[in-house]
N, C-alpha and C positions, 0 to 999 in steps of 0.2 A: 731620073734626075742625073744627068752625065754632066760634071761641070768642064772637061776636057772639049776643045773643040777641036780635036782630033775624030777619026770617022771610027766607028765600030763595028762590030760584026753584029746583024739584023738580029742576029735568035738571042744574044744577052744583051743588046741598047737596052729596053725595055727594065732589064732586072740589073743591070751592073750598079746603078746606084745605091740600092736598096742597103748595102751593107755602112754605107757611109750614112745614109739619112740615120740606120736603126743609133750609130754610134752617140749620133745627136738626140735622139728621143731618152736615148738611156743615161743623161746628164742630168743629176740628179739637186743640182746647183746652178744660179746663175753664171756663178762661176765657171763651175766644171763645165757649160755651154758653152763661155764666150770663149775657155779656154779650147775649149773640142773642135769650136766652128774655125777660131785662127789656127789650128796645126790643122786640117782639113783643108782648108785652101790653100797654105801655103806648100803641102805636099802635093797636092795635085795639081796644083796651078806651075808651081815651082817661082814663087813669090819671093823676094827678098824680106819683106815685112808684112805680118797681118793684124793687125789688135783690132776687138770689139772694146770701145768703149763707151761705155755706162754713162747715161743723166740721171743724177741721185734725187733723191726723190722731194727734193724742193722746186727740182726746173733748173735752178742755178748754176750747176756746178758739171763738167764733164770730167770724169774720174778713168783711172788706169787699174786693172787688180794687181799690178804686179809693180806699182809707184805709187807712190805720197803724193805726186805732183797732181794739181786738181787747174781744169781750165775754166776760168770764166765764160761764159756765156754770154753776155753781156761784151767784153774784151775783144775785139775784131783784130787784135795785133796776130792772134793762130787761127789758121783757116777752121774751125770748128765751128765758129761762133757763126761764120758765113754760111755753113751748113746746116747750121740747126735754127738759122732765123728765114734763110731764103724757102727751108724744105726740099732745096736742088745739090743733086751731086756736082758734086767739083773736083777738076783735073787739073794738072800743073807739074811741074818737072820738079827735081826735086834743086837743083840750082833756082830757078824761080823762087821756088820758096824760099830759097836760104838769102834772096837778094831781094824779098818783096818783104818777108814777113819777120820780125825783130823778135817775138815773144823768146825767151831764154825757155820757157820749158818744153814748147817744140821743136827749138833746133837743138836741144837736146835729144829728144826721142829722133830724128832724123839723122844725128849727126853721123853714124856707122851706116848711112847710102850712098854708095855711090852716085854721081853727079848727071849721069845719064838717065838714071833710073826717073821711072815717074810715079808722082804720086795719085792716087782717085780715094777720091773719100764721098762714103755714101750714107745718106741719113737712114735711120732702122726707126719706125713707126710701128705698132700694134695692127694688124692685118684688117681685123675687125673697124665696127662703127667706131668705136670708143679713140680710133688712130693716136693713142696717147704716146709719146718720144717713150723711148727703149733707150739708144744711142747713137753712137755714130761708127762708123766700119771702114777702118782706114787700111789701102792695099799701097801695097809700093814692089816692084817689077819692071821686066822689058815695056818701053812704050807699045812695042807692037801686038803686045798679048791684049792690052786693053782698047785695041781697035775694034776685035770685036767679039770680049770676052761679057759682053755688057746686052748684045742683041742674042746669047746663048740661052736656049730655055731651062738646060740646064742652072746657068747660074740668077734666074729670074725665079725658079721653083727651091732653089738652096736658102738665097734670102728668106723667101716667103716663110718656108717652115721653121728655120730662124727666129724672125719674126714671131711666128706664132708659139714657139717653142717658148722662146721670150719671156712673153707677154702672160702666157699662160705658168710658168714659173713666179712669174712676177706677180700676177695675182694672188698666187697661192702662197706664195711668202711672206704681202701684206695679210692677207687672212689669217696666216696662225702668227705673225707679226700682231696683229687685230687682238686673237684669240690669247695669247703670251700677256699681252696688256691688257687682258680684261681678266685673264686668271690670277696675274699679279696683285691688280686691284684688289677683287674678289680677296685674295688672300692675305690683302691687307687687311680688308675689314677684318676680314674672320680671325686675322690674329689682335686687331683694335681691339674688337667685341670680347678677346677670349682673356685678349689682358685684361682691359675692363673688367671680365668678370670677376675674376680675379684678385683684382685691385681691392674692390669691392667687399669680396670674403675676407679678405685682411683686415677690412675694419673692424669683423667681430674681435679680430687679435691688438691691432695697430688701434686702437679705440681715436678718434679725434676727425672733425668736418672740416677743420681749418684748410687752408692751401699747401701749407706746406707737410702739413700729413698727407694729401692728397698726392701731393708729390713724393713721399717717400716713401708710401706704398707701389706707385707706377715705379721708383727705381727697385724696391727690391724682389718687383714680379721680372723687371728687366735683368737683375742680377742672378736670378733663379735659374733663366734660360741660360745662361752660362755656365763656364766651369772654372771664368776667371776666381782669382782669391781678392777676396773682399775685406775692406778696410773700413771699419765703422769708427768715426769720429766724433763726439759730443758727451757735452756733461754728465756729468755723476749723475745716475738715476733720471737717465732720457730714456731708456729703456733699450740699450743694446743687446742684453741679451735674446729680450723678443725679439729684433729683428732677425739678431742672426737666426734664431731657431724657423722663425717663417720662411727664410731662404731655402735654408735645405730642406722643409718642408713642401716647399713648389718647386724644389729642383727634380730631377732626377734621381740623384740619390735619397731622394725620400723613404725609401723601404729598408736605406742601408742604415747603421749606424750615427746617432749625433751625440758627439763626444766634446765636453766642456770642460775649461778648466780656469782657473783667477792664480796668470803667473805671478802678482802680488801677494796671495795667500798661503805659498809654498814656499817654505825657506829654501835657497837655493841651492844646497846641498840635496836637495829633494829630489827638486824638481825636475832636471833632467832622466831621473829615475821615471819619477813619471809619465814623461814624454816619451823617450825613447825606449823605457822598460830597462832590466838587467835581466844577467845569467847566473844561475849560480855558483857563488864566490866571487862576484865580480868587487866586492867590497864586503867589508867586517857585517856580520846580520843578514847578508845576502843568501842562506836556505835554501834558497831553489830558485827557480826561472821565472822571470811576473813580466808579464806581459805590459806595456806604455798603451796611453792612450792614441798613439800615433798608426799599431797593430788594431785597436781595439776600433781605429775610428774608418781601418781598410772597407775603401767600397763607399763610404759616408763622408761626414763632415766632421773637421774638425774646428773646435770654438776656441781661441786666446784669449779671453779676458784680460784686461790691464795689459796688453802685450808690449806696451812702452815702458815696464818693470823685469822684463826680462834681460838678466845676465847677457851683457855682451859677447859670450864665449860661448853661450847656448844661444843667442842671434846667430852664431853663424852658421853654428850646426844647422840651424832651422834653416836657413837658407839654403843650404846642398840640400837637403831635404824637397823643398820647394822647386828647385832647378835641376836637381836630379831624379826624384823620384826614390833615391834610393837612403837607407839608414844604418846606423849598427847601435845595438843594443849593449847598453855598458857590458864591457869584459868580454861581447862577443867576438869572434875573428874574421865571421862572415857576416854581408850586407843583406837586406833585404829589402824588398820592393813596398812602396806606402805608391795604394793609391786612394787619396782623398782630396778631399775640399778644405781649403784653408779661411776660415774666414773671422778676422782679429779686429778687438774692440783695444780701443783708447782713449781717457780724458785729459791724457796729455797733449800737448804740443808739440809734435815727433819733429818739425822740423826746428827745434829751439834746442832738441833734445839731442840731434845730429851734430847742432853747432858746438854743442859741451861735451861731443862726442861720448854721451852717453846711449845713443842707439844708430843703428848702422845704414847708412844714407842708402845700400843695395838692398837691404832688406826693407826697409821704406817702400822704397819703388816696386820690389818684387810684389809686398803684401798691397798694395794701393791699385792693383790694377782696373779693380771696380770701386774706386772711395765711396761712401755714400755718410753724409754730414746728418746728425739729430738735432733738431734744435732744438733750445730749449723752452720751457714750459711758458717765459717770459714772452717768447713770443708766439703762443698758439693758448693764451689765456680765450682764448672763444672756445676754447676745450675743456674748460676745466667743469664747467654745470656737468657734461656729458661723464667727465672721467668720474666726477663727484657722485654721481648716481650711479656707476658701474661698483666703485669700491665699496659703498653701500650694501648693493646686491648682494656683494662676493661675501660681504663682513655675517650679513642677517642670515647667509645660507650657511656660512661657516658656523657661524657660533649658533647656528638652529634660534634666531629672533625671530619674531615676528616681523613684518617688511613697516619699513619707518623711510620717512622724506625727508626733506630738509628745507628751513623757511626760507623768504628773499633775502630776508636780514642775514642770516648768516650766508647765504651767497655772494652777499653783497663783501661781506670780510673777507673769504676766500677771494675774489677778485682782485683788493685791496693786498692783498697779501703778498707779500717777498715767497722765495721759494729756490734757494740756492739749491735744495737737495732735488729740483724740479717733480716728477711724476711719482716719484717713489717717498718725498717730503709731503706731496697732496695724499696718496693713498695713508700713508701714517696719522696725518691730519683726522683725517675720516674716520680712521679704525677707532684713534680715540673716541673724536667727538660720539662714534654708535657706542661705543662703551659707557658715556657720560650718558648717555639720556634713556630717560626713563623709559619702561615698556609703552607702548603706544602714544609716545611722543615724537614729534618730529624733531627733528639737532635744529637746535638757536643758536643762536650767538654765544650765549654761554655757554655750550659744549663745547666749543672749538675750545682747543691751548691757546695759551697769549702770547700771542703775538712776539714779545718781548724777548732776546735770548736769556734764561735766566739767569747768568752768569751778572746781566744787566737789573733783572728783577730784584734780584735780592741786594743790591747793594741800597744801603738806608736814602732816602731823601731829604736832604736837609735842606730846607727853606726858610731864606731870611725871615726876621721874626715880623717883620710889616705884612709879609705874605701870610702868616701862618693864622688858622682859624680860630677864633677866641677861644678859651679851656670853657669846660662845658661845666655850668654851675649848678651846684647841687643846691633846694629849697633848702631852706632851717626847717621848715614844717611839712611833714610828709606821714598823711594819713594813708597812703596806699603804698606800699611797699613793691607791689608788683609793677603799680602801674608806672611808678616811678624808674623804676631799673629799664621798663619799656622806652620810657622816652631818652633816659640817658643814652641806652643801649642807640636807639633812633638816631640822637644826634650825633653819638660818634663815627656813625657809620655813612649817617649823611656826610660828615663831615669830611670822612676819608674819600669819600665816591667824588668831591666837590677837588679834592686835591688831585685825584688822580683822572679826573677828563671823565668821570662814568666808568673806566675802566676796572669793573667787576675782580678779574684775578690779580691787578696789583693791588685793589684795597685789600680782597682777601689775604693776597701774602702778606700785605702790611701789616695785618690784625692778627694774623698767624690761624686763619681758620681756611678751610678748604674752600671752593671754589662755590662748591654746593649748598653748603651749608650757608655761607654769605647770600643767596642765593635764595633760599628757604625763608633767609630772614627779613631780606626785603618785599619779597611778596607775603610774609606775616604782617609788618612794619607799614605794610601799602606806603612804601619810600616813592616817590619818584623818580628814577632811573637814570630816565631818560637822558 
């Protein structure tokens, strides 16, 4: 393959190409081809310009690798489009084109040709059956060269392999283009399926069917795979601390340390001791060196509790902490390296808290970079049957009972039920009501507490005297003494059940007897309840 139409000497015609063909097979890019073939012609030809350009792989478009500028196909204002619809090479001077053809982004690429020079542009087609467009092969030179650089067999066998070089790249770049997209897929599933699973094993933890447990399991399998610091938001007793410990649980640092603390529960001369640790004598009591939970929590997770209780002056330390990595332990001189997980619970309102500039709007956004919201109880009440028979479980294995249920009727009140202290106000509910009931009894309605806050319970009832139920009258003649105290006792209690709606533990407080014993005595009394 000689593309020079100069003559050669007989004993190397034969082999003189072979170093320029090898240069082309060993391009390991479509790139690195189209770029090999245009300095390849342009050296040996002695070419003023050569580009292979590329038809992208919708048909539409003719592309440059070395410009943004992309030609329509369709647009006959740049001779390209005339080339890749006729399928015929096209010749023309390069004034021609600058006086025939208007497109701004070819007379751009021509615009460093002299006026003499000519242009030939030739369409590149797949060699094979399949002749699917490659691109187009634009030469610009002496006109004389291309008088009869075109009848060369050399430059009819350069194309070709070209061509096939092409094509055969081009196949094999959709195939592991092919193969890339179908491993991607692939390992989307396989990471769907593996969150899922996932997900899934958290329900034994995260207990609840509703949607929005559903979903706050998928975020903290989501949050797991990270190393972002996580920001848990929602009411007293949604159960933050279970999430955060399921986090580092699925995270990576699982093996390491999970370190917990309630910056509410430490007075704040404490506290900072026990976050960052001291030295000894760093302060009055300070005896030797104690190690913070922030050393203790290296490698692992650290938990915040109430972190919207945290002293303003220890926000900020916590901050360099978080953004640097690094710490000092009171009275220390030197810093050391923390590396953990931060991940902080709240049932405050941290941006109301920002506004009264009691918590720090950079520390906000540092600890927030995965928020993940708890709702409350109020609205994942399709959970509570489920939660109700878990605390149950936990109560009869704790206190070694025997395994007890619980009827509709008293589901039917827990449903009914307010629940400001949310999951942690149900599981208390529970424990009592398994304490009220008898061995091999299921919890009724009258185990559960009432309802009422007592502060409301005890305070007297007084009702106008039209409302109030007739005094209960004692016979003048009373031959049975017992039976007699039966019925008084009867009426007064009917009496009190009639004022209070059926309401079991307000008549009991009314009467000053326990819940139970009132209890005892309407099923002795065969009262009607109801």
């Amino acid at each position: 393959m000689t593309l020079s139409t100069r003559p050669v000497d007989p004993p190397m015609s034969a082999l003189s190409a072979m170093p320029l063909a090898l240069t082309l097979v060993e391009s390991d890019s479509l790139r690195a081809l189209r770029r090999q073939a245009a300095r390849l012609l342009r050296r040996q030809l002695g070419l003023a310009m050569v580009e292979c350009l590329y038809i992208d792989g919708s048909g539409r478009w003719v592309g440059r690798d070395d410009a943004t500028e992309r030609f329509d196909c369709a647009d006959f204002s740049h001779p390209y489009a005339h080339v890749i619809r006729s399928d015929k090479a096209l010749g023309l001077t390069v004034t021609d084109a600058r006086l025939r053809l208007d497109h701004d982004g070819f007379q751009a690429q021509i615009a460093p040709l002299g006026a003499r020079l000519r242009l030939h542009l030739r369409p590149l087609r797949a060699p094979d059956g399949r002749r699917e467009w490659l691109g187009v092969l634009l030469l610009a030179g002496d006109p004389a060269l291309f008088e009869t650089l075109f009848d060369a067999p050399g430059m009819a066998a350069f194309e070709a392999l070209l061509c096939r070089l092409w094509a055969r790249l081009a196949r094999e770049h959709g195939e592991r283009q092919r193969s890339r997209v179908l491993e991607e897929s692939l390992s989307k599933l396989n990471d769907g399926a593996r969150r899922q699973a996932l997900a899934d094993r958290l329900g034994e933890r995260l207990l609840g069917r509703s949607s929005v447990m559903q979903t706050l399991r998928s975020h903290v399998v989501r949050a797991a795979e990270t190393n972002l610091a996580v920001l848990l938001q929602g009411e007293t007793g949604t159960g933050k601390d279970r999430v955060a410990q399921a986090i580092h649980e699925l995270s990576g640092r699982a093996q390491a340390p999970f370190m917990a603390i309630n910056c509410a529960a430490i007075p704040e001369t404490l506290l900072e001791s026990e976050l960052f640790g001291h030295v000894k004598g760093a302060f009055s009591g300070a005896d030797q060196n104690r190690e913070g939970l922030i050393a203790k929590a290296h490698g692992g997770t650290l938990f915040l509790d109430e972190i919207g209780d945290m002293p303003l002056a220890l926000q900020a330390k916590l901050l360099r902490v978080l953004e640097s990595g690094r710490y000092r332990p009171l009275g220390a001189s030197d810093e050391r390296c923390a590396d953990l997980r931060v991940v902080a619970a709240t049932h405050q309102p941290l941006r109301e808290q920002i506004k009264a500039q009691h918590f720090r709007a950079d520390l906000y956004y540092r600890l927030g970079q995965f928020p993940i919201t708890l709702a409350p109880l109020a609205e994942r009440r399709d959970d509570i049957e489920m939660l109700a028979q878990a605390f149950i479980r936990d109560f009869c294995k704790r206190e070694a009972r025997s395994d007890m249920g619980i009827t509709p009727a008293a589901l039917r009140l827990l449903y009914r039920r307010d629940y400001p202290g949310n999951v942690r106000e149900l599981k208390n509910v529970i424990d009592y009501a398994c304490a009220m009931t008898p061995p091999g009894a299921d919890i009724g309605p009258d185990q559960l507490p009432g309802e009422q806050p007592p502060e409301v319970a005890l305070e007297p009832v007084v009702e106008p005297a039209a409302a109030r139920p007739a005094a209960t009258v004692v016979p003048n003649e009373i031959d049975d003494l017992r039976q007699a105290l039966r019925e008084i006792e009867s009426s007064i209690i009917r009496q009190r059940l009639q004022r209070f709606g059926g309401n079991r533990a307000q008549a009991a407080q009314s009467l000053g007897l326990p819940k139970r014993t009132l209890a005892h005595k309407c099923q002795l009394l065969e009262l009607d309840t109801k």
